[in-house]
N, CA, C and O atoms as a Tinker XYZ file with bonds, in Angstrom:
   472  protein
     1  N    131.272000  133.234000   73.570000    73     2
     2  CA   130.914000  132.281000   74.594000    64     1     3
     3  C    129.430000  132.419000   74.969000    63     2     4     5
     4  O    128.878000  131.349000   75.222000    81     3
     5  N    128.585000  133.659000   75.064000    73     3     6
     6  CA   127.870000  133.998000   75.384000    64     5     7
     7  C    126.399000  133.745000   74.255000    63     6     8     9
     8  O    125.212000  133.994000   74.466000    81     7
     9  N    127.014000  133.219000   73.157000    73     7    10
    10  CA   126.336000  133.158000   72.056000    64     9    11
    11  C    125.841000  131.484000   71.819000    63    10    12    13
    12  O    124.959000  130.841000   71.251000    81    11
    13  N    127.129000  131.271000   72.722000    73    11    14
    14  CA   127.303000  129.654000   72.307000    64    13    15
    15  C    125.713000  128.965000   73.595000    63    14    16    17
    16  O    124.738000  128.233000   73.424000    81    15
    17  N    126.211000  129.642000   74.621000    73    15    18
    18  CA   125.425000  129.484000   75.663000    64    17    19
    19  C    123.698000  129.252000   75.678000    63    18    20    21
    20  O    122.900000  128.454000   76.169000    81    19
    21  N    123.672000  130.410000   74.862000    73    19    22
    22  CA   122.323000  130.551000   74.405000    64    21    23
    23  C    121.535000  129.637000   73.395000    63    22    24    25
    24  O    120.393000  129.243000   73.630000    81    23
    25  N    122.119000  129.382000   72.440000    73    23    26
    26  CA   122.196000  128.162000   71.623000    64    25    27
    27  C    121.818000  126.920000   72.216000    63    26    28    29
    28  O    120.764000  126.339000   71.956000    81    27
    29  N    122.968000  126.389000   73.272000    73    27    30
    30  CA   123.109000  125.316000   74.180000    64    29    31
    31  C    121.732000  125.491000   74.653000    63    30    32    33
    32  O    120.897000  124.806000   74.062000    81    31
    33  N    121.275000  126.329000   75.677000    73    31    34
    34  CA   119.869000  126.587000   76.288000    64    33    35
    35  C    118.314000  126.586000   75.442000    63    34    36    37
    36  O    117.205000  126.126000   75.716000    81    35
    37  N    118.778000  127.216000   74.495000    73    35    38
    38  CA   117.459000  126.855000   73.193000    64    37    39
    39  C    117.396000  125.721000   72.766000    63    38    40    41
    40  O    116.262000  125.251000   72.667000    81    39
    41  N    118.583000  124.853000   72.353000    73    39    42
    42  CA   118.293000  123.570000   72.279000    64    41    43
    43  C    117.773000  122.290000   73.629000    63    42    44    45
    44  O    116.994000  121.337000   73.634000    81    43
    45  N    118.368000  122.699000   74.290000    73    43    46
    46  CA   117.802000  122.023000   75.172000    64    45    47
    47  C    116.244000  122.656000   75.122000    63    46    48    49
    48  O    115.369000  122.048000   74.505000    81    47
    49  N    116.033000  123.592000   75.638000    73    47    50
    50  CA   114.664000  123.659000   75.455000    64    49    51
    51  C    113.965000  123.004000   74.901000    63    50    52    53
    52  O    113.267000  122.216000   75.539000    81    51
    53  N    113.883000  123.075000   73.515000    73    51    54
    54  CA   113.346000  122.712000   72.536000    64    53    55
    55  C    113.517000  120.994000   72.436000    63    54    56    57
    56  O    112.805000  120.478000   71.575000    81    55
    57  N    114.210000  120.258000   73.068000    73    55    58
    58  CA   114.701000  118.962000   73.254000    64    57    59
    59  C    113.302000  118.686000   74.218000    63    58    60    61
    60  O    112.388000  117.954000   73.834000    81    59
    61  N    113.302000  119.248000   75.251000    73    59    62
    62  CA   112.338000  119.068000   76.124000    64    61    63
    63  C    111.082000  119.353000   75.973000    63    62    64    65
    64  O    110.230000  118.614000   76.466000    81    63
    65  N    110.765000  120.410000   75.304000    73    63    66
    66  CA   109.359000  120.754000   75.164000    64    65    67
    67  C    109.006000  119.882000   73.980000    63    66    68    69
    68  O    107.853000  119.755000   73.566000    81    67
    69  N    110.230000  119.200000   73.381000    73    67    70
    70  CA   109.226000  117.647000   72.289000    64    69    71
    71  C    108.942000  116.613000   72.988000    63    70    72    73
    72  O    108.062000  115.866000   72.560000    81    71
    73  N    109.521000  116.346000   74.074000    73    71    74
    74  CA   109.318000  115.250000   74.951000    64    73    75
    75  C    108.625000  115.298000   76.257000    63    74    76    77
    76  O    108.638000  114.506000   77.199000    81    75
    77  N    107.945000  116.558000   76.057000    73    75    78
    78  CA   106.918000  116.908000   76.985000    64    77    79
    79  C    105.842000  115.908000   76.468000    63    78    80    81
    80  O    105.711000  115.424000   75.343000    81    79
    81  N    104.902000  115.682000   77.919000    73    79    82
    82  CA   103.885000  114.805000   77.956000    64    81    83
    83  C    102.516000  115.542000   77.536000    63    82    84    85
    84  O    102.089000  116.308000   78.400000    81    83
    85  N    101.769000  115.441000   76.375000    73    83    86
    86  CA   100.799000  116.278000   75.920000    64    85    87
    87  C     99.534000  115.196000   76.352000    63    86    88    89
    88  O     99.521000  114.022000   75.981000    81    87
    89  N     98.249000  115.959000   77.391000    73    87    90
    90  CA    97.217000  115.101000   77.905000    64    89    91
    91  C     96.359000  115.317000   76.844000    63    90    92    93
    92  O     96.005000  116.454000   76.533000    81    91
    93  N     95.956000  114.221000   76.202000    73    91    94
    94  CA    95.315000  114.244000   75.061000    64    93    95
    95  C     94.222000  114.029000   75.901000    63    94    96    97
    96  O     94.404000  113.545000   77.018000    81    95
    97  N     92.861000  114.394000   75.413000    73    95    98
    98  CA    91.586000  114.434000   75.741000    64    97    99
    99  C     91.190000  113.212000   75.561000    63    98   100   101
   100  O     91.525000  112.726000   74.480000    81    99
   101  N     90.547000  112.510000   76.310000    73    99   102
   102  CA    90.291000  110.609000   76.088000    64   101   103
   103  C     88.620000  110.900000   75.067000    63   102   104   105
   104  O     88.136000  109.928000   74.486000    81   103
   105  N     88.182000  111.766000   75.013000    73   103   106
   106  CA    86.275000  111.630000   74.236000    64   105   107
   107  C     86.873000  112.927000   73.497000    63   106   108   109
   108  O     87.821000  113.706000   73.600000    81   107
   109  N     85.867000  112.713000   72.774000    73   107   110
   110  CA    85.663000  113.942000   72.266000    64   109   111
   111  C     84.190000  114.878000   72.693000    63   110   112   113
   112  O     83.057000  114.429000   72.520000    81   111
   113  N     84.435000  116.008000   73.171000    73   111   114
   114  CA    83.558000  116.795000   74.375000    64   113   115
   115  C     82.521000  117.406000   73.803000    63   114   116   117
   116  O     81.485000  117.681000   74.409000    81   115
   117  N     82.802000  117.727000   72.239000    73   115   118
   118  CA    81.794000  118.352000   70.987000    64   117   119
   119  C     80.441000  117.209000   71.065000    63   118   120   121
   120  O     79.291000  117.331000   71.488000    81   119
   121  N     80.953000  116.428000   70.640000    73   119   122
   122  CA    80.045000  115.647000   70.270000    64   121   123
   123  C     79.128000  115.100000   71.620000    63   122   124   125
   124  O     77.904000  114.975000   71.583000    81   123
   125  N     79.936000  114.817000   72.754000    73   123   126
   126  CA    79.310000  114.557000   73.995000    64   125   127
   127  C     78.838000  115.440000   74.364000    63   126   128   129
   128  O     78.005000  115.106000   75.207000    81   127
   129  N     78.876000  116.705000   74.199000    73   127   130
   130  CA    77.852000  117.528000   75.265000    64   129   131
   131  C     76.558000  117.824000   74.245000    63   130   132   133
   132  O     75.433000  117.998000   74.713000    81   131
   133  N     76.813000  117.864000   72.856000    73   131   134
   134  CA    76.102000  117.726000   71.976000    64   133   135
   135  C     75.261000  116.620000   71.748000    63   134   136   137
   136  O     74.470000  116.954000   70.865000    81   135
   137  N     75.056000  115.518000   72.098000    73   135   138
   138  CA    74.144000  114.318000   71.971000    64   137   139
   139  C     74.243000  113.901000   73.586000    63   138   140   141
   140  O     74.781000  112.826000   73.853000    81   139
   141  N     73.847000  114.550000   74.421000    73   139   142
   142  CA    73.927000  114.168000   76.333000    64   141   143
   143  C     72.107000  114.842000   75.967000    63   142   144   145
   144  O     71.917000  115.935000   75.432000    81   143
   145  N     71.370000  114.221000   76.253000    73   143   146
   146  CA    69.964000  113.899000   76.406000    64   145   147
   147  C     69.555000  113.249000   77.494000    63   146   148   149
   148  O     68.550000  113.800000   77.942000    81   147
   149  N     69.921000  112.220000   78.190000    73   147   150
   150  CA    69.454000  111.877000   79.439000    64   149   151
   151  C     70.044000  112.620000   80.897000    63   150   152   153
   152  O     70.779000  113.607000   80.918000    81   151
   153  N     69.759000  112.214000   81.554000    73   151   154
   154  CA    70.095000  112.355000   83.436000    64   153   155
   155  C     71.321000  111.928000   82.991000    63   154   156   157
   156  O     71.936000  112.866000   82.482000    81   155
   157  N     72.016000  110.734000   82.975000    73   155   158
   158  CA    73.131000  110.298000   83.146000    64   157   159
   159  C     73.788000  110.571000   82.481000    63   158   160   161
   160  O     74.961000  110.326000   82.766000    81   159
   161  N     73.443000  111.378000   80.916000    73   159   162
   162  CA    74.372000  111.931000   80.064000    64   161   163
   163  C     74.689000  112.923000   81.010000    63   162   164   165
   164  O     75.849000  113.023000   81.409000    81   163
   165  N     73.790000  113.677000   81.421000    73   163   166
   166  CA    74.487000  115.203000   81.605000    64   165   167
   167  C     75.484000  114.764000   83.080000    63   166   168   169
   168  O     76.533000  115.349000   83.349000    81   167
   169  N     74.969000  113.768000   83.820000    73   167   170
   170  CA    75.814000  113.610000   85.118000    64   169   171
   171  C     76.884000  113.220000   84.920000    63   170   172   173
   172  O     77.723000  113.497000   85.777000    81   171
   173  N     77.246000  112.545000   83.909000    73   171   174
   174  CA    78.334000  111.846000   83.484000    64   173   175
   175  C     79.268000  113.243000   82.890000    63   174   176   177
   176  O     80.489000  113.176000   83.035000    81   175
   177  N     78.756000  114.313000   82.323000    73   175   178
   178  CA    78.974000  115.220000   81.476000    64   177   179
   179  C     80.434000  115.512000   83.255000    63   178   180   181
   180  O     81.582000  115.327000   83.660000    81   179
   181  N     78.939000  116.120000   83.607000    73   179   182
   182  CA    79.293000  117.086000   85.287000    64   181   183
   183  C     79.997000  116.162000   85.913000    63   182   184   185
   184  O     80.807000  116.735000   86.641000    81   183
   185  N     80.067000  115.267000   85.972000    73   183   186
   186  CA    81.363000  114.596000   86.812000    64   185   187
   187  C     82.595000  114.794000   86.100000    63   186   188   189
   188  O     83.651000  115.095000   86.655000    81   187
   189  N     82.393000  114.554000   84.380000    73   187   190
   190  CA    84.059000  115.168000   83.857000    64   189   191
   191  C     84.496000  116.546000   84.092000    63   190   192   193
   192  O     85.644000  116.979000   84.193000    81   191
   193  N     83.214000  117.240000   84.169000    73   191   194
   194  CA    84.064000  118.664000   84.892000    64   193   195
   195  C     84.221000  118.775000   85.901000    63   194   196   197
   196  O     85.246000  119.439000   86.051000    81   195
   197  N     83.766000  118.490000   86.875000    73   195   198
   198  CA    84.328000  118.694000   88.057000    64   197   199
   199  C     85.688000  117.645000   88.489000    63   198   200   201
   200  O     86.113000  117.670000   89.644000    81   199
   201  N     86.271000  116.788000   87.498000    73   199   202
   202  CA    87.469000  116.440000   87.779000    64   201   203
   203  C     88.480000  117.266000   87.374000    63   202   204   205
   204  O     89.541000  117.668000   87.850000    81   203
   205  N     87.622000  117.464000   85.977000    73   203   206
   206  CA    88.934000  118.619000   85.256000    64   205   207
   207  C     89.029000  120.032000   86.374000    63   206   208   209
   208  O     90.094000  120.621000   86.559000    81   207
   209  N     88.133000  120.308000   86.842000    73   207   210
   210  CA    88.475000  121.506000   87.779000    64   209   211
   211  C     89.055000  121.188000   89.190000    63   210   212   213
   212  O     89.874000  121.934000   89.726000    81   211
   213  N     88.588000  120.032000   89.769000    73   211   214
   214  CA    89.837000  119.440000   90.541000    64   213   215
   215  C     91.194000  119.807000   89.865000    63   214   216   217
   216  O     91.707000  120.878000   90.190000    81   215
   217  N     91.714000  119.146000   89.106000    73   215   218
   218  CA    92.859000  119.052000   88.326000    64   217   219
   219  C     93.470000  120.385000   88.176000    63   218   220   221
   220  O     94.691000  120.523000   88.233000    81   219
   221  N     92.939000  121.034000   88.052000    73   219   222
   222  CA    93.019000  122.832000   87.770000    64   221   223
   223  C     93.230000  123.273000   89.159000    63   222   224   225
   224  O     93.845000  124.333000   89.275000    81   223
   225  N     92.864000  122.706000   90.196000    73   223   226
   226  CA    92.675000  123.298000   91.631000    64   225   227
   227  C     94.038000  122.934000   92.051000    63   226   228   229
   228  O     94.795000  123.878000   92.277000    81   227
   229  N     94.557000  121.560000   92.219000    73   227   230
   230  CA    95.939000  120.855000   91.693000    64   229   231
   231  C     96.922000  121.722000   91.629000    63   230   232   233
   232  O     97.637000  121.946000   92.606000    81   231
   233  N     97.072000  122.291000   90.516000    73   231   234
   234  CA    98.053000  123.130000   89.497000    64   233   235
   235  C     97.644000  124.522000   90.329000    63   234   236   237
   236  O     98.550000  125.082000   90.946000    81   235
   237  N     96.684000  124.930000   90.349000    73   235   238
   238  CA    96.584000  126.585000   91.146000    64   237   239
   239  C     97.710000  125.825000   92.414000    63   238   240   241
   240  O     98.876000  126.220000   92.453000    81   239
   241  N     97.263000  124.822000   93.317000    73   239   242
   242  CA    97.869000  124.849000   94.446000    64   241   243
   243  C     99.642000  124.848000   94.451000    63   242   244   245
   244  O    100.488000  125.131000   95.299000    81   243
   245  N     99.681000  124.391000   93.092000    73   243   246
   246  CA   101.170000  124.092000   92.869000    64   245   247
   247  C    102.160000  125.466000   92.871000    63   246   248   249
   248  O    103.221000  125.836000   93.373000    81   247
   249  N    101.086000  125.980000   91.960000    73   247   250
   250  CA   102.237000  127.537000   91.757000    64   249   251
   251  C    101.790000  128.325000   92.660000    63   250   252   253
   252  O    102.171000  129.493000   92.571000    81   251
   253  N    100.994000  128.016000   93.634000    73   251   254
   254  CA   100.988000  128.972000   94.374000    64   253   255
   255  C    102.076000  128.748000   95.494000    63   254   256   257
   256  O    102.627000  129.644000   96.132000    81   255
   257  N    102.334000  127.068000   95.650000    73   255   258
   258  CA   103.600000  126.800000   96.882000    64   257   259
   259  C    104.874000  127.321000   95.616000    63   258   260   261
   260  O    105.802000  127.952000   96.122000    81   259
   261  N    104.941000  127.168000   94.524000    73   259   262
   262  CA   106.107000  128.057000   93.866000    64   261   263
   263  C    106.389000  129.103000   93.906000    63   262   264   265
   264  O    107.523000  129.509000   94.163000    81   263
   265  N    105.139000  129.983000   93.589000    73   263   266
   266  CA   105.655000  131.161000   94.662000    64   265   267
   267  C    105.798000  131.452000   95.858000    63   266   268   269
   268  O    106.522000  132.381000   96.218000    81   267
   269  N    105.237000  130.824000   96.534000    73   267   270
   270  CA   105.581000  131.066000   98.007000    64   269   271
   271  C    107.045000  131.338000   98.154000    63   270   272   273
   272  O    107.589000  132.358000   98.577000    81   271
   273  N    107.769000  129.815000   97.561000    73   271   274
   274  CA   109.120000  129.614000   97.360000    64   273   275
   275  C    109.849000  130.559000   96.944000    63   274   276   277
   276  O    110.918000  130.675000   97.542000    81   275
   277  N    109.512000  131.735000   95.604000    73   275   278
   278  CA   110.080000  132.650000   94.965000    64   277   279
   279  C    109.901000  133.610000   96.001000    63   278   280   281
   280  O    110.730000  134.520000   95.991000    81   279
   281  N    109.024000  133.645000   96.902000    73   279   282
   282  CA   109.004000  134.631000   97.821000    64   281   283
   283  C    109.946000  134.913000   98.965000    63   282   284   285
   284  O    110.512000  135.927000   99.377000    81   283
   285  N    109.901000  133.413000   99.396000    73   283   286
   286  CA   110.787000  133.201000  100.704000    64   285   287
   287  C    112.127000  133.199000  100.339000    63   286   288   289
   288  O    112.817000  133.864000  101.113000    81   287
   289  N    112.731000  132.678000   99.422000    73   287   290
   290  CA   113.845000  132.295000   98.752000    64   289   291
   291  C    114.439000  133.024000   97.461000    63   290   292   293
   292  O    115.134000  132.468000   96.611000    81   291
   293  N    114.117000  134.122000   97.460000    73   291   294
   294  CA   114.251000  135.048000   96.082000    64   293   295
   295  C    115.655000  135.349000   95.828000    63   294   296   297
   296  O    116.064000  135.510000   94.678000    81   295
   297  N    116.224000  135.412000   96.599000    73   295   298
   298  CA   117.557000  135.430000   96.647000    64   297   299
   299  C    118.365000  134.379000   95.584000    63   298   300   301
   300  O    119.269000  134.641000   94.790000    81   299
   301  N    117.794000  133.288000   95.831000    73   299   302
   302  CA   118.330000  131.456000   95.247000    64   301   303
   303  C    118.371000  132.245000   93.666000    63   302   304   305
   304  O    119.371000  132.163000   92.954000    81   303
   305  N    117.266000  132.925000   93.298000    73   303   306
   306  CA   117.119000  133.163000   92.062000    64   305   307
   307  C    117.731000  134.215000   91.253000    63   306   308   309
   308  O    117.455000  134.235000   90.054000    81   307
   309  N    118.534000  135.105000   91.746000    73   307   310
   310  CA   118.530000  136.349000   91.686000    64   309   311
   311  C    117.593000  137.333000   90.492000    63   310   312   313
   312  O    116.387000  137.580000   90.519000    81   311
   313  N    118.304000  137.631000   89.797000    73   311   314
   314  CA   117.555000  138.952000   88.905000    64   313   315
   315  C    116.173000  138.327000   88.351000    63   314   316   317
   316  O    115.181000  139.001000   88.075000    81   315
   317  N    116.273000  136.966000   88.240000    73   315   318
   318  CA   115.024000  136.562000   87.442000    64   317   319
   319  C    113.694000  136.009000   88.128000    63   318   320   321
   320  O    112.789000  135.263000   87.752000    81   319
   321  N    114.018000  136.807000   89.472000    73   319   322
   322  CA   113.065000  136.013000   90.803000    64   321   323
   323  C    111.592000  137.002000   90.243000    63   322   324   325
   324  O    110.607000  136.400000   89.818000    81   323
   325  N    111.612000  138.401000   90.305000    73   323   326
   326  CA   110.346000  139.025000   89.701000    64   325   327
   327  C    109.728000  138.433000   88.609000    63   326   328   329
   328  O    108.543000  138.121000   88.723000    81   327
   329  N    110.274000  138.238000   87.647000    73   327   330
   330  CA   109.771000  137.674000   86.285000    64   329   331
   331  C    109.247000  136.336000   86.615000    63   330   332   333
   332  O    108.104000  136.014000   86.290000    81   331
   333  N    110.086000  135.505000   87.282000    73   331   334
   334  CA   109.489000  133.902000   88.054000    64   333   335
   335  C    108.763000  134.294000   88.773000    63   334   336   337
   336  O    108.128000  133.266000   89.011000    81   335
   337  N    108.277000  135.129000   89.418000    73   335   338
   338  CA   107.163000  135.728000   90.555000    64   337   339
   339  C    106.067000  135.821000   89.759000    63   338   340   341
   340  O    105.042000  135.240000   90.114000    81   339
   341  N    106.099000  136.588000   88.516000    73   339   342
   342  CA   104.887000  137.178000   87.879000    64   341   343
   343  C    104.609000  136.119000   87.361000    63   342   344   345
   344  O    103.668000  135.533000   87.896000    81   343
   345  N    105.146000  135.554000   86.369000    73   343   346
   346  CA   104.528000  134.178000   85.362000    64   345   347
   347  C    104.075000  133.305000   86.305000    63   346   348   349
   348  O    103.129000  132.599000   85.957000    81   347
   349  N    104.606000  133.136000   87.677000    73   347   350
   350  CA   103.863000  132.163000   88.879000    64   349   351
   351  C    102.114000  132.458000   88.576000    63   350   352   353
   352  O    101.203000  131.746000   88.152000    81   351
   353  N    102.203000  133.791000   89.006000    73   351   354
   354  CA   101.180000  134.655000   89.867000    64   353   355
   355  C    100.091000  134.313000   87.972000    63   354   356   357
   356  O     98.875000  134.165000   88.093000    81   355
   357  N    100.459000  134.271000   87.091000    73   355   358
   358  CA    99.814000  134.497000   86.012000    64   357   359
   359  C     99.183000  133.068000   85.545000    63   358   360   361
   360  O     98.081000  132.866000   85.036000    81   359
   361  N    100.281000  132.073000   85.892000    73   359   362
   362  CA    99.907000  130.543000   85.573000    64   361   363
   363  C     98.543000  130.083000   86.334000    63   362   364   365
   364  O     97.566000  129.445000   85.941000    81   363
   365  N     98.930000  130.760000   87.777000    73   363   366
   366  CA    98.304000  130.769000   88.832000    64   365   367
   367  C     97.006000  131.060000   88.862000    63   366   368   369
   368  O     96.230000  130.363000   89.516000    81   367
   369  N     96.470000  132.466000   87.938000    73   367   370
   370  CA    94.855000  132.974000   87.618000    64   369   371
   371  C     94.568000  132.240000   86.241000    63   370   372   373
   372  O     93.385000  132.172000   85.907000    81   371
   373  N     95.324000  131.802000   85.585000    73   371   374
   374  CA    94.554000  130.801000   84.586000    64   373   375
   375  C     94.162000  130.008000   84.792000    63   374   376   377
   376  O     92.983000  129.800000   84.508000    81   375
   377  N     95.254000  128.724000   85.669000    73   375   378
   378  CA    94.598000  127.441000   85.927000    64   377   379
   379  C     93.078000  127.627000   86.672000    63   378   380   381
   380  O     92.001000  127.060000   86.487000    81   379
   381  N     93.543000  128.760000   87.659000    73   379   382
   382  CA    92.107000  129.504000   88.549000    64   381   383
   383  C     90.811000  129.665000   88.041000    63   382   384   385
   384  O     89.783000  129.389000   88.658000    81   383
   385  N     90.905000  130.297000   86.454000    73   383   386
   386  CA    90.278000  130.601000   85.666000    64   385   387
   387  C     89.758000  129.633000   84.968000    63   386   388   389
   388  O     88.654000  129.880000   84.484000    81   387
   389  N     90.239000  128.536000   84.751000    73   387   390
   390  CA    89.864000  127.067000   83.965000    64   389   391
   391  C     88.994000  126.377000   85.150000    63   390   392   393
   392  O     87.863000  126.016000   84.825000    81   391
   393  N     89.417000  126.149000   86.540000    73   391   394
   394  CA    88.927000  125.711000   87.270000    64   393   395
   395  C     86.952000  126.099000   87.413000    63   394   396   397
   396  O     85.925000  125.437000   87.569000    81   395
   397  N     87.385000  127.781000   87.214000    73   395   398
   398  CA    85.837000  128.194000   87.546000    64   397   399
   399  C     85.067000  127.692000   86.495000    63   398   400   401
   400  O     84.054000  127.023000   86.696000    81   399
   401  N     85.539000  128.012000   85.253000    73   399   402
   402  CA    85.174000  127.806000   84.149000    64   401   403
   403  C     84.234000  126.010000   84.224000    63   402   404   405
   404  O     83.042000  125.704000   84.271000    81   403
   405  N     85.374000  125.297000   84.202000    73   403   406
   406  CA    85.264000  123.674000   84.653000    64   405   407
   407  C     83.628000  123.587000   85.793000    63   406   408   409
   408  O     82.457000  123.358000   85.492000    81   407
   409  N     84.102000  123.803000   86.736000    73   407   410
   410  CA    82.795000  123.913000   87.695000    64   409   411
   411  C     81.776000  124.480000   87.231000    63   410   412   413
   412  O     80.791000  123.776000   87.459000    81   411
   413  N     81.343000  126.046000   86.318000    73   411   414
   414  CA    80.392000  126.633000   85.762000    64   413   415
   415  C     79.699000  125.792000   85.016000    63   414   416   417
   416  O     78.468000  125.809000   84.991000    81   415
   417  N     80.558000  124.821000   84.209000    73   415   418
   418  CA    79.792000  123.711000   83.169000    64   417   419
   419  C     79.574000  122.343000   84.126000    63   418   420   421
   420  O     78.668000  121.651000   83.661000    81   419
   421  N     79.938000  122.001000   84.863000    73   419   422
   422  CA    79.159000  120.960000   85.662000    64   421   423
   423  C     77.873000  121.095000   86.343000    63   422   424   425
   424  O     76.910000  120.358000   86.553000    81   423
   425  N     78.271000  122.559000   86.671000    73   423   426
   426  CA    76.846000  123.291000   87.472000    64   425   427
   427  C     75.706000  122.922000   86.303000    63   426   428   429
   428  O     74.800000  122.195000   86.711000    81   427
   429  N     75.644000  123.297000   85.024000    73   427   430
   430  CA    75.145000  123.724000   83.955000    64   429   431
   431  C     74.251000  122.264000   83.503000    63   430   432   433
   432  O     73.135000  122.010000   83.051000    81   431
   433  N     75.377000  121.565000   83.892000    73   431   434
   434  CA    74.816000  119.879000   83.343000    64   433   435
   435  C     74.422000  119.777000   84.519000    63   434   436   437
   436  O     73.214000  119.953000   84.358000    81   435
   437  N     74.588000  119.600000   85.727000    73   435   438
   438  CA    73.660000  119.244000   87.036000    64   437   439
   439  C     72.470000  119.572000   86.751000    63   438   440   441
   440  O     71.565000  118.744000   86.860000    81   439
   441  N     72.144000  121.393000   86.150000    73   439   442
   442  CA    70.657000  121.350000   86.063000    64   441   443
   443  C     70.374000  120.856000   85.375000    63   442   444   445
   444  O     69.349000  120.212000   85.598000    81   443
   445  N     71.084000  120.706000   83.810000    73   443   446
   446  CA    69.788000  120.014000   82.863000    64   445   447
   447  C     69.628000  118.337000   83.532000    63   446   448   449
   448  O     68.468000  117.924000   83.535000    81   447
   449  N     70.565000  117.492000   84.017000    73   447   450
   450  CA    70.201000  116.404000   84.612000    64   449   451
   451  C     69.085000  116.388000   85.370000    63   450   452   453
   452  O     68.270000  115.466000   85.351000    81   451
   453  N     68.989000  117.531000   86.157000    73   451   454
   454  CA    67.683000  117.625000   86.794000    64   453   455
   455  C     66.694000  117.816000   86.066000    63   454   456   457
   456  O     65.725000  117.089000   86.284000    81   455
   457  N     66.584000  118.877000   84.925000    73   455   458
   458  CA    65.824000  118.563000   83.835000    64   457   459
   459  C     65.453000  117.756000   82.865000    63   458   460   461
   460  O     64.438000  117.806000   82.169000    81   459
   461  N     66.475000  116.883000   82.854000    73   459   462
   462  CA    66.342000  115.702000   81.641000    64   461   463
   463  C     65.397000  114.935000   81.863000    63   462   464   465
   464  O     65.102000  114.898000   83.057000    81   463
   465  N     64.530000  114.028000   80.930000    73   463   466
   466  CA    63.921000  112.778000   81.410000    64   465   467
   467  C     64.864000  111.770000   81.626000    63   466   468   469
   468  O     66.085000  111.698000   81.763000    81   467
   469  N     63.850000  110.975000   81.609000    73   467   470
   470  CA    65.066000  109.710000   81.793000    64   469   471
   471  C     65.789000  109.107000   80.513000    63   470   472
   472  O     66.637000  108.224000   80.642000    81   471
């Protein structure tokens, strides 16, 4: 029974993670940060990062009210509330980590915009 279960749960998984929504990148970022020569290239650059790090700020805020939840409510979960605690806490310093990341390169294009000619 216990075999069957598992099965049942992997497939579903796997049902779902094909019909997951994958955010495809609308430009391609190689080539744009690579030929951005004017002011408005690079501002244009720095405004896509600082959405994408919005977006990242988003998702930090999310798992962080998820854990909150795993915190207050750990019980709901039983044995697997630590393990849902940690992968929170871990999702949590990446998106964090993308965010800074995101902002570091807008910063980056702000100056050369300031540097660019026109």
């Amino acid at each position: 029974m216990k075999v069957k279960n598992v099965f049942v749960i992997l497939a579903t998984l796997g049902l779902l993670a094909s019909c997951a929504n994958i955010d495809h990148h609308p430009m391609d970022m190689t080539s744009a940060v690579r030929n951005a020569k004017t002011k408005a290239d690079h501002n244009a650059l720095a405004k896509h990062y600082e959405d994408a790090a919005q977006k990242m700020q988003a998702k930090v805020k999310a798992q962080e009210n998820q854990l909150a939840e795993y915190e207050a409510h750990g019980s709901y979960y039983g044995r697997q509330t630590e393990d849902l605690k940690e992968h929170t806490r871990a999702l949590a310093r990446l998106y964090q980590e993308a965010a800074d990341t995101n902002m570091n390169m807008a910063k980056s294009h702000r100056q050369m915009a300031e540097q660019a000619k026109e």
